[in-house]
C-alpha positions in Angstrom: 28.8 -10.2 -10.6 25.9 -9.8 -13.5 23.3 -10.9 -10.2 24.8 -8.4 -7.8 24.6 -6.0 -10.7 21.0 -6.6 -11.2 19.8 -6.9 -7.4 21.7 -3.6 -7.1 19.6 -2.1 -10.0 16.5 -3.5 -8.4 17.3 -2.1 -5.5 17.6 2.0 -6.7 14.4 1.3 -9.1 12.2 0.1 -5.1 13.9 3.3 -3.5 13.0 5.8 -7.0 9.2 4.1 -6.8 8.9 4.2 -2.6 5.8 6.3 -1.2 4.8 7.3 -4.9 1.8 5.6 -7.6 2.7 5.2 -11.2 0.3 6.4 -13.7 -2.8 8.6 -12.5 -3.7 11.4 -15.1 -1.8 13.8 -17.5 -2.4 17.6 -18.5 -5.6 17.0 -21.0 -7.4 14.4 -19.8 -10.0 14.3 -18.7 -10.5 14.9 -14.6 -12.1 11.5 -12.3 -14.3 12.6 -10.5 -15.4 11.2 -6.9 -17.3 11.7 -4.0 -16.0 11.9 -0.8 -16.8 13.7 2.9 -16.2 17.2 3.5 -15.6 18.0 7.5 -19.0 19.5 7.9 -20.1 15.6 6.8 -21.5 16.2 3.4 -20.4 14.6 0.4 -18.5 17.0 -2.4 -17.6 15.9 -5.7 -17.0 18.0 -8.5 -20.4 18.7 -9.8 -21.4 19.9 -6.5 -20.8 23.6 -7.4 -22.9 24.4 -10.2 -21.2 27.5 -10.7 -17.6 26.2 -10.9 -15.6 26.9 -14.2 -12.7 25.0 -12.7 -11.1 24.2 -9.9 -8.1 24.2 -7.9 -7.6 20.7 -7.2 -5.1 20.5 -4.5 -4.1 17.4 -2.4 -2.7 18.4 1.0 -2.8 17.5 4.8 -2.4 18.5 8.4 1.0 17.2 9.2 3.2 17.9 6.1 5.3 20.8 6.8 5.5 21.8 3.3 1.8 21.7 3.6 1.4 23.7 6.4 4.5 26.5 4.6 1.9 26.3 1.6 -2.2 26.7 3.9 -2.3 30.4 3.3 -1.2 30.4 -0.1 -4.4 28.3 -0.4 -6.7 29.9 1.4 -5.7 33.4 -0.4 -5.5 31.0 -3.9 -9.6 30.3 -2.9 -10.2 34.2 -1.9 -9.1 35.2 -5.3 -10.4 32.8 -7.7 -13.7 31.6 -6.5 -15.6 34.5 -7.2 -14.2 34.1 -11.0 -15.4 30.4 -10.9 -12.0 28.5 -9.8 -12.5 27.5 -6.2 -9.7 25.7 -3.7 -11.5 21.8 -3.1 -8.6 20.5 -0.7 -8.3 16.2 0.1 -6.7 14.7 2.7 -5.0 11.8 0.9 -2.7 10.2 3.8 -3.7 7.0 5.2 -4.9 8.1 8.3 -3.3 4.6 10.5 0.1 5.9 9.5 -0.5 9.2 9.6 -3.3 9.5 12.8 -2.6 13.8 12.9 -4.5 13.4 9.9 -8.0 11.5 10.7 -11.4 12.8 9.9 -11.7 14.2 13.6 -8.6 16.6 13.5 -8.9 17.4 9.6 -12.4 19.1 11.0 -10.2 20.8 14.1 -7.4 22.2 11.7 -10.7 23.5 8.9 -12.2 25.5 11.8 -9.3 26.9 13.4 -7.8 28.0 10.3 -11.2 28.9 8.9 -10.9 27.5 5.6 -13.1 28.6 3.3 -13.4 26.0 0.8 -14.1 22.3 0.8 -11.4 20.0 2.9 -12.5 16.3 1.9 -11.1 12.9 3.2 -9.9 10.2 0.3 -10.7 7.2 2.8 -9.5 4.6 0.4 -7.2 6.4 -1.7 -9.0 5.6 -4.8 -9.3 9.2 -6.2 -5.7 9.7 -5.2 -4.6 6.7 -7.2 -6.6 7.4 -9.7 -5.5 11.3 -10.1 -1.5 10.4 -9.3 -0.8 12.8 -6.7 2.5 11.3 -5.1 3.1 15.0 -2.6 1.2 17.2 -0.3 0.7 19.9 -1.3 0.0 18.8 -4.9 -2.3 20.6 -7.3 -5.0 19.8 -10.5 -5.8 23.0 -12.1 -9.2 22.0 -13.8 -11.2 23.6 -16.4 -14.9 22.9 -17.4 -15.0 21.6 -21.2 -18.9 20.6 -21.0 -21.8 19.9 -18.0 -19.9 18.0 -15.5 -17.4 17.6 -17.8 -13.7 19.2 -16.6 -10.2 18.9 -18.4 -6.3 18.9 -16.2 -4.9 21.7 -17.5 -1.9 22.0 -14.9 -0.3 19.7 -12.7 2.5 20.3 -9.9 3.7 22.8 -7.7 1.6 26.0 -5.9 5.0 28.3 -6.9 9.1 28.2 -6.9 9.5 28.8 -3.2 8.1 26.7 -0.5 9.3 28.4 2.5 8.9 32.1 1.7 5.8 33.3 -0.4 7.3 36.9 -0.6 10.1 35.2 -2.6 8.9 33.2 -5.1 8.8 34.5 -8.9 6.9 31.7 -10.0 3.4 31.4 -9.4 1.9 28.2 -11.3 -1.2 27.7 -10.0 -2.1 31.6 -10.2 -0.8 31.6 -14.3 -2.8 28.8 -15.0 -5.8 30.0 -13.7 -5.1 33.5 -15.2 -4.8 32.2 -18.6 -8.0 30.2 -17.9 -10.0 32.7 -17.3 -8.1 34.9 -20.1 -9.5 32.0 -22.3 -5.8 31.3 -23.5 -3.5 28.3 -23.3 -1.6 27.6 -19.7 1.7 28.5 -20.5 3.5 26.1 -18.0 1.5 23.1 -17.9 3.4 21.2 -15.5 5.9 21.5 -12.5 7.6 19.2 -10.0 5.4 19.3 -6.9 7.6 19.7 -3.9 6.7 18.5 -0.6 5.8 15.4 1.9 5.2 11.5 -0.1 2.0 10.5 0.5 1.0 7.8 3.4 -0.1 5.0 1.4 -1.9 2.2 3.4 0.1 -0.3 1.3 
């Protein structure tokens, strides 16, 4: 009985841990940063844009529904925080053999037909995911510059409280983060549960 017990235990601990990494980073630490191809084929990482204060760090895809309820929240996100030095820099995360909607190829048709004006990069080998945490698409690192080249997480988690219908949600996390950024104060809700797709891991 004690060994069925303990399989059964095992068992809902694989099924709580499937499709998501442990670890990755936490509000206040310190942002990895990485270098990886954007879909015009040059390589971004986060001291690419000199003139960045921050950025809106958000791991997404092509395929994801959630994703795809969330793309124009990100490109207006980008239209009204870049010019105040918080720019959208989108990555692809999914392994691209499980999830082939998502290869380099139509990451570069979705960019251009939705004419996204930021940075849509491809994690190849999953390293900066990993090493960040993401577990969802869309998911999103609100950064903040600290020192040259230097940038701190100051939220982690969800775009807003309502994935299907913008006009609906009273929450907007990303958009009070940055706000309090740029009011030089403390982000008031540091964290929220990111809702949308796991990610495709290769393994």
């Amino acid at each position: 009985m004690q060994t069925l017990k303990a399989l059964a235990l095992t068992g809902i601990l694989l099924l709580s841990s499937f499709g998501s990494k442990e670890n990755g980073l936490g509000v206040g630490d310190k942002a990895a940063d990485f270098n990886l191809k954007n879909v015009d084929g040059k390589m971004i990482s986060l001291r690419s844009n000199k003139a960045a204060k921050g950025y809106i760090l958000v791991f997404t895809c092509n395929t994801c529904p959630y994703a795809n309820m969330y793309e124009q929240r990100i490109i207006d996100l980008h239209n009204k925080y870049a010019s105040q030095g918080y720019p959208v820099l989108a990555i692809q995360p999914n392994d691209t053999g499980k999830s082939p909607g998502d290869s380099f190829e139509n990451m570069q048709s979705r960019a251009k037909e939705k004419a996204y004006p930021f940075p849509y990069v491809i994690d190849e080998t999953q390293q900066t995911t990993t090493t960040y945490g993401a577990t969802n698409t869309p998911q999103v690192y609100v950064l903040n510059k600290v020192s040259d080249n230097n940038f701190r997480v100051e939220y982690i988690g969800a775009i807003d409280n309502n994935s299907r219908n913008a006009s609906a949600a009273s929450k907007h996390y990303v958009q009070e983060a940055v706000d309090n950024l740029i009011a030089g104060a403390d982000v008031s809700t540091k964290s929220t549960k990111a809702i949308g797709c796991t990610i495709k891991w290769s393994n």
